[in-house]
Every structure is written in C-alpha cells, then in structure tokens.
C-alpha positions as a Python dict, from the first residue, in 0.01 Angstrom:
ca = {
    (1, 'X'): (0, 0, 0),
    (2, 'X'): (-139, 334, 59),
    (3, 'X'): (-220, 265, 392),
    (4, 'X'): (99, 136, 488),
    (5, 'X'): (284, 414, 356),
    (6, 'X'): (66, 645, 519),
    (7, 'X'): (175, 523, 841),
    (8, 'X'): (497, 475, 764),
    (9, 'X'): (518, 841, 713),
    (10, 'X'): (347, 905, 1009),
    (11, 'X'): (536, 709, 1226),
    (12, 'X'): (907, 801, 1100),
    (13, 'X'): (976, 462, 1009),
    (14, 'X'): (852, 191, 782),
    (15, 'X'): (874, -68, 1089),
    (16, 'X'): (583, -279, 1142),
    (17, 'X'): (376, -118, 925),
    (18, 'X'): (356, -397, 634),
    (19, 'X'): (485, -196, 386),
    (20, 'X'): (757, -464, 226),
    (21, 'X'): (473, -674, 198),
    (22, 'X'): (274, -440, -50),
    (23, 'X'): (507, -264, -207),
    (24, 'X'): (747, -318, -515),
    (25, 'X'): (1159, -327, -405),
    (26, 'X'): (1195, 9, -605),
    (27, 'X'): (901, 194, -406),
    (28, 'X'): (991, 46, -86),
    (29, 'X'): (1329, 163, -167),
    (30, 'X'): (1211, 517, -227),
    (31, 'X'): (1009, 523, 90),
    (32, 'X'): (1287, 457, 273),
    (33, 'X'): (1481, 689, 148),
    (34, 'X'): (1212, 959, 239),
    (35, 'X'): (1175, 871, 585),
    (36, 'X'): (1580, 903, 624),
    (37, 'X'): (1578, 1248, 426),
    (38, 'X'): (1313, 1334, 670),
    (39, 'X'): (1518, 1219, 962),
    (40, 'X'): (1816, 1396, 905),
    (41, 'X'): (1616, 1724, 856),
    (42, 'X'): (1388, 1699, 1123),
    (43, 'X'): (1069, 1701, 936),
    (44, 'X'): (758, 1497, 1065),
    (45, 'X'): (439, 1446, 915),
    (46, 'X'): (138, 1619, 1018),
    (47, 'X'): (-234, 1599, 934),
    (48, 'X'): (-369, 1348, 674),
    (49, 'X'): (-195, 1210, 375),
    (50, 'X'): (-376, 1097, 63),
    (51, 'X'): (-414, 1141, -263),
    (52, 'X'): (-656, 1250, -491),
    (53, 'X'): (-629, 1097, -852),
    (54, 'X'): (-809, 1212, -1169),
    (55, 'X'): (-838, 1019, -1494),
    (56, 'X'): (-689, 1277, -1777),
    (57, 'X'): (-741, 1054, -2088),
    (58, 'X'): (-834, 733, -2177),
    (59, 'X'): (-849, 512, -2515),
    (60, 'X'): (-1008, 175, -2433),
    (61, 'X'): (-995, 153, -2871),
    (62, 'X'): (-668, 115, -2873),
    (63, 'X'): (-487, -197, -2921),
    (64, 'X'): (-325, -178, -2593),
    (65, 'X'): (-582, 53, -2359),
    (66, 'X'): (-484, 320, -2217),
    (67, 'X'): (-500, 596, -1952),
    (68, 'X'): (-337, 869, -1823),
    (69, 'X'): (-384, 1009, -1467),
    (70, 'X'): (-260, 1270, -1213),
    (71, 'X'): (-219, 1211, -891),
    (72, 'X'): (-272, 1528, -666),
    (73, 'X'): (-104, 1420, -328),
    (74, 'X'): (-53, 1647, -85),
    (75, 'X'): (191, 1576, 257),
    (76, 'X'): (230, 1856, 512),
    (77, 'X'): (597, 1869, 606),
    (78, 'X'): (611, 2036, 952),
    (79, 'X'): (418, 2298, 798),
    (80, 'X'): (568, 2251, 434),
    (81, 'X'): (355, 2132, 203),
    (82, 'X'): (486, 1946, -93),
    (83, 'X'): (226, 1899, -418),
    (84, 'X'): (150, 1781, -638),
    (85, 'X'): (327, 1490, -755),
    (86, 'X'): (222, 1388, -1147),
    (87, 'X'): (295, 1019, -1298),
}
C-alpha cells in the first residue's frame, strides 16, 4: 500500500494508482480526504515520502505477542513538513 499511497500523494489524486485495491475502506477513506484537504489549500507534495519505523517494545512471552512501534514519516508540504506521525 505504501507505494500506492506514495503516488497518490504525489500525483494529487488516488486515480489509477491501485490504492482501493491495497488498502482498508477506513484508510482509503482517510487518504482521500488528504488529497481533498490538500486540494483546497493548494499544497502539493514534494521530494520523497516514506517512513521510517522502529520497534519500541516487544513481548513474544505473552499470551497474545506483542509490539509496539513508531512510525517516523515525514511528507514535505510545499515546503511544510509534517512529522512525525506515532501509532
């Protein structure tokens, strides 16, 4: 999905990009969403998007593994930058 959303942000629009194919109704919801903020304020994306996660804990003992993670992504917004984003 990364991919797709990369160029969906690139382009302006999530049009033949494959997006609805990889991603979940919720996150193609809030991609949309994005690219129509963007829209109506002018904003375009420049330079590379990614994201750079890192592992913060982890308990494979547990009954139900687990893991926690952070997710530095950073998206230049016509010379804005937004980051970073934590789930």
């Amino acid at each position: 999905m990364t991919e797709a959303e990369a160029e969906a942000y690139r382009t302006g629009t999530d049009k033949d990009t494959g997006l609805e194919r990889y991603a979940t109704l919720d996150a193609l919801g809030q991609t949309r969403l994005d690219l129509a903020r963007m829209k109506e304020a002018g904003t375009v994306v420049r330079g590379e998007i990614g994201h750079d996660p890192e592992v913060t804990s982890l308990d494979l003992e547990a009954k139900t593994p687990t893991a926690n993670r952070v997710d530095e992504r950073v998206v230049s917004l016509a010379g804005v930058a937004f980051s970073p984003v934590s789930r």
